[in-house]
C-alpha positions in Angstrom: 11.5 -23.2 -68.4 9.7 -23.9 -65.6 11.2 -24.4 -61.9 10.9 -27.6 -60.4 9.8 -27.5 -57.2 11.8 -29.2 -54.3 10.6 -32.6 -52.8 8.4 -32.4 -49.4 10.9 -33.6 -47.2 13.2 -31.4 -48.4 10.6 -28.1 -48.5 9.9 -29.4 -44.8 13.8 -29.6 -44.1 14.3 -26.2 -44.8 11.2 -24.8 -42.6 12.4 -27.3 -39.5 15.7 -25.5 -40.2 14.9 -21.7 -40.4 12.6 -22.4 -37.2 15.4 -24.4 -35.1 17.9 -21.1 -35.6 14.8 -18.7 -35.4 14.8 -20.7 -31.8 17.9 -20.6 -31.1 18.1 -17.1 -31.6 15.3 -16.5 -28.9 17.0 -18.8 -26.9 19.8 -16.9 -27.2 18.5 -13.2 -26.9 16.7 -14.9 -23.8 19.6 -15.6 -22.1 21.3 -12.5 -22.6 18.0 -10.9 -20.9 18.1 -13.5 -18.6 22.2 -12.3 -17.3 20.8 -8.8 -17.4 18.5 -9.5 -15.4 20.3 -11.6 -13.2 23.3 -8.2 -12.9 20.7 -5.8 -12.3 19.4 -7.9 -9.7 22.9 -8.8 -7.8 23.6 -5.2 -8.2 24.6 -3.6 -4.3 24.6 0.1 -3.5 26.9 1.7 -1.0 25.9 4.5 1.4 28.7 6.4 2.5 29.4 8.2 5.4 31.4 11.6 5.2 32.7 13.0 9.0 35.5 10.8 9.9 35.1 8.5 6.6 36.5 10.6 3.8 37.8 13.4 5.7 38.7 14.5 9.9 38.3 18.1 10.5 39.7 20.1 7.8 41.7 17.2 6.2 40.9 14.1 3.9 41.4 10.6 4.8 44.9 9.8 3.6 43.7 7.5 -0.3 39.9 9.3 0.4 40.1 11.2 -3.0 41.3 7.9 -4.8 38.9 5.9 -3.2 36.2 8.0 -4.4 37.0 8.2 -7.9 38.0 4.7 -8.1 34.3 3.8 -7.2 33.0 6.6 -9.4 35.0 4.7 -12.4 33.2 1.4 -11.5 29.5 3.2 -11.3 28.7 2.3 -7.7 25.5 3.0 -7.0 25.9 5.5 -3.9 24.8 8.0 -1.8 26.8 9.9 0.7 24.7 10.2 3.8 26.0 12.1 6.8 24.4 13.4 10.4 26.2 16.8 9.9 23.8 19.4 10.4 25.9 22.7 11.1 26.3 23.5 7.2 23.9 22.9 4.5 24.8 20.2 1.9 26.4 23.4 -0.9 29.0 24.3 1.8 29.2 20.4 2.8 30.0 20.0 -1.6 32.4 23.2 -1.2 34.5 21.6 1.4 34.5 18.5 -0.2 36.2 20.3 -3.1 38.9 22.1 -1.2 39.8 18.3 -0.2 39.7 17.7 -4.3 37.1 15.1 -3.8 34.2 15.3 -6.3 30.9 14.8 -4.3 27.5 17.1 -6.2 25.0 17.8 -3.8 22.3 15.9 -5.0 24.5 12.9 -4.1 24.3 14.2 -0.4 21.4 13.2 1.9 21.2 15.4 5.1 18.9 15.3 8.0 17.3 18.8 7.1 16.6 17.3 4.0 14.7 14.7 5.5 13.2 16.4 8.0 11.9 19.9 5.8 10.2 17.0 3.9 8.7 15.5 7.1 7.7 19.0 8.6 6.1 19.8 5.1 3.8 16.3 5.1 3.0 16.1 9.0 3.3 20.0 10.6 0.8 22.3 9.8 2.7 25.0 11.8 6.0 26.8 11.3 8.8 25.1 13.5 11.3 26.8 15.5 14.6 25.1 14.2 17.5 24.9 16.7 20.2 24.7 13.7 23.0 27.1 12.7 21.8 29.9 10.5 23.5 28.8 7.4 21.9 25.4 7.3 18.2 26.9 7.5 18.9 27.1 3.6 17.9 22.7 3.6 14.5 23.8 5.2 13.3 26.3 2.2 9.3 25.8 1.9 8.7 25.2 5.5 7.3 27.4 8.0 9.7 28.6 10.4 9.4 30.2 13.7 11.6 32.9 14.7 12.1 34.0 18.3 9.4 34.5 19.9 7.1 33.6 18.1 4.4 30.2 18.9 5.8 26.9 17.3 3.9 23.6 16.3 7.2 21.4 16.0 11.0 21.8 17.4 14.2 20.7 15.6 17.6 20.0 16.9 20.5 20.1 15.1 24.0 20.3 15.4 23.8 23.2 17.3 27.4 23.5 18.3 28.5 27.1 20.4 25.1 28.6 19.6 24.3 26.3 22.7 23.6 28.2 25.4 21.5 27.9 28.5 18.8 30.3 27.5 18.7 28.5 24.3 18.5 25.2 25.8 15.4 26.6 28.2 13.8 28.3 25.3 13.5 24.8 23.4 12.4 23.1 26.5 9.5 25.9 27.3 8.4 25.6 23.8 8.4 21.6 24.4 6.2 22.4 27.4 3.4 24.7 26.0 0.0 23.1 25.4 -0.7 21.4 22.7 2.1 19.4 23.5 4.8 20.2 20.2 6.9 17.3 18.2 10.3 17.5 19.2 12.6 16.5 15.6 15.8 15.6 16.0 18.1 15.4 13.2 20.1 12.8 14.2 21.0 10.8 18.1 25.3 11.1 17.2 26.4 11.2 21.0 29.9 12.6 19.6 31.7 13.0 16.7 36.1 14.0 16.5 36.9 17.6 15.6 40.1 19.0 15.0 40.9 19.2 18.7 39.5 16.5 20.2 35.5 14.8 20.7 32.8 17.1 21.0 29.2 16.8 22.1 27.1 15.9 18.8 22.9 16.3 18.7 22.2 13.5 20.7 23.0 14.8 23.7 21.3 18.1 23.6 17.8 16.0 22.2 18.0 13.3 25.0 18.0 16.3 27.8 15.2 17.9 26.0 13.6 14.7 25.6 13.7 13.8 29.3 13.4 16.7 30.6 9.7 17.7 28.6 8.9 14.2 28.3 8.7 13.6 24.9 9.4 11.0 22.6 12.1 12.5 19.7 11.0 12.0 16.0 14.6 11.1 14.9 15.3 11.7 11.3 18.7 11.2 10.7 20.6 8.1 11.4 20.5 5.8 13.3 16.6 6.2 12.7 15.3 3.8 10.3 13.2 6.5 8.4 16.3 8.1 7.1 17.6 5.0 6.0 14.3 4.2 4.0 15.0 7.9 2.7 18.3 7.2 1.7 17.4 3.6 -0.3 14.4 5.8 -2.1 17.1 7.5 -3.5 18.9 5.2 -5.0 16.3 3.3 -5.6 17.6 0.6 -4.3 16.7 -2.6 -1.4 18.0 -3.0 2.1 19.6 -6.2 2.0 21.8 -5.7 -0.9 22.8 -1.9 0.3 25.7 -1.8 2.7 26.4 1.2 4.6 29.6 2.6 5.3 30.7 4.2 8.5 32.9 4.8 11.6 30.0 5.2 14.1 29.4 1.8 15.5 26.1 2.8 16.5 25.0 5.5 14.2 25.8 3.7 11.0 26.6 -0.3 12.1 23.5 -0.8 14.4 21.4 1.5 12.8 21.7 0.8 9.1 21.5 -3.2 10.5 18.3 -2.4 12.6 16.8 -1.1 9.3 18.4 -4.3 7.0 20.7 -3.4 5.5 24.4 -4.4 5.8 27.2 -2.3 7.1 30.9 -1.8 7.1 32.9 0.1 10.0 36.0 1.8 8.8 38.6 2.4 11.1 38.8 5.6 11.2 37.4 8.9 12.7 35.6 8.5 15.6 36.5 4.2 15.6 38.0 3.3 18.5 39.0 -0.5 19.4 36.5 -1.0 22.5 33.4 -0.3 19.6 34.4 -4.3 18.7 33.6 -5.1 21.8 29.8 -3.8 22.8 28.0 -6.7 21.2 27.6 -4.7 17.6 28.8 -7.0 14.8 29.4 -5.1 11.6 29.3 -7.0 8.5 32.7 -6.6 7.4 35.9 -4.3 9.0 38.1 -2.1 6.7 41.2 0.0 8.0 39.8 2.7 5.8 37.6 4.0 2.8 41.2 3.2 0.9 40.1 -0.9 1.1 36.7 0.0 -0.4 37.2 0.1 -4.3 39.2 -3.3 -3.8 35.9 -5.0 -1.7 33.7 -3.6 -3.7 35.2 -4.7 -7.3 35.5 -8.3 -5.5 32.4 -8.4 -3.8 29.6 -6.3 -5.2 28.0 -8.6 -7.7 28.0 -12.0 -5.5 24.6 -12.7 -4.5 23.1 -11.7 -1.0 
């Protein structure tokens, strides 16, 4: 028997049909890219300070081991950037771990990392590196020169009681030989809070240097703008929808601003009451990295 076949209009119904919910579908999947899209593009990354942020001295930030996992549970894009150069980032991880916070070190982003990359692009000469000998493990693949030896570039650390005058002189002569050398300081911290009270931080040792053999520092750790773009190449991430977290007013607040990206001041560490007063403005205030889960779960996915 043979099959009759269905009237035009109805032939044409069915086409006009299968098409409409072959475009809805599109539609559909197009809007699901669409608010993909639209997440991955609202989607913030947090830099996070470590000295005075998730631990003081040898102890944690009360809620600083929380905190951390709490963001870890969300997936918050972050990187924990500090200006401590006295230890390389293992024992940095190491100490972390006696606090039970879980930090790996490729989630740490030090000066020396920065600058052995630096030295390795723009010295052709070893540098003479003013840091303790432990951290010299962050500058494996540079030249380095020992005592005594002639220098093309000289890097200040964190330096702490290896500080003496004779060390300080030996810098400055080796900032005074001709060709004139790159002086690279790994960081402009004034001060940061030990155990027993503030000590002098890098800062203070690379402005003496600075003025006294008339050089202009190469600064490669905050509050220079090159290690922010370092940090935001890691993650991969842009300046206006990174906020960085810190108690350094000017360190982290006007330096990760100056470089455009937001920032939050904790209050804690090194914070002190007057900082609200100089004229810096940080983007938002927390009493400590214990606020941060909660601001970041409310705020992270609003637009900029």
């Amino acid at each position: 028997m043979t099959r009759r076949r269905p009237p035009d209009i109805l032939r044409k119904s069915h086409v006009h049909t299968e098409r409409k919910q072959r475009g809805q579908g599109k539609a559909a999947l197009m809007r699901d890219v669409e608010a993909e899209l639209g997440t991955i593009e609202a989607q913030r990354a947090l830099l996070i300070d470590l000295d005075g942020v998730l631990y003081e001295g040898e102890r944690a930030i009360p809620g600083a081991r929380e905190a951390i996992a709490e963001l870890a549970k969300h997936e918050a894009p972050r990187l924990y950037v500090t200006n401590t150069t006295s230890r390389p980032r293992s024992a940095i991880v190491a100490k972390l771990a006696e606090l039970d916070i879980d930090v790996r070190e490729c989630e740490i982003l030090t000066p020396p990392v920065v600058a052995a990359a630096w030295l390795r692009e723009h010295v052709a000469g070893p540098a003479a590196l003013f840091v303790p000998p432990a951290t010299r493990a962050d500058f494996a693949g540079c030249k380095i020169a020992e005592r005594g030896e002639p220098a093309a570039a000289v890097v200040v650390g964190d330096y702490g009681e290896h500080w003496t005058f004779a060390e300080l002189n030996r810098a400055f002569r080796l900032l005074m030989a001709e060709p004139r050398l790159r002086l690279v300081a790994l960081g402009m911290t004034r001060y940061w809070r030990a155990a027993d009270g503030l000590r002098l931080d890098t800062g203070a040792f690379v402005t003496a240097l600075a003025h006294a053999a008339g050089v202009e520092p190469i600064v490669l750790g905050k509050p220079a703008r090159e290690f922010f773009a370092a940090a935001l190449a890691r993650l991969d991430a842009r300046p206006e929808r990174t906020w960085m977290v810190g108690d350094d007013i000017r360190a982290d607040v006007q330096g990760a601003q100056a470089a455009g990206l937001k920032a939050i001041l904790v209050k804690t560490g090194k914070f002190r009451a007057a900082d609200l007063k100089l004229g810096i403005r940080p983007d938002v205030t927390l009493d400590s990295i214990t606020e941060l889960p909660g601001w970041w779960v409310t705020n992270a996915r609003q637009s900029a």
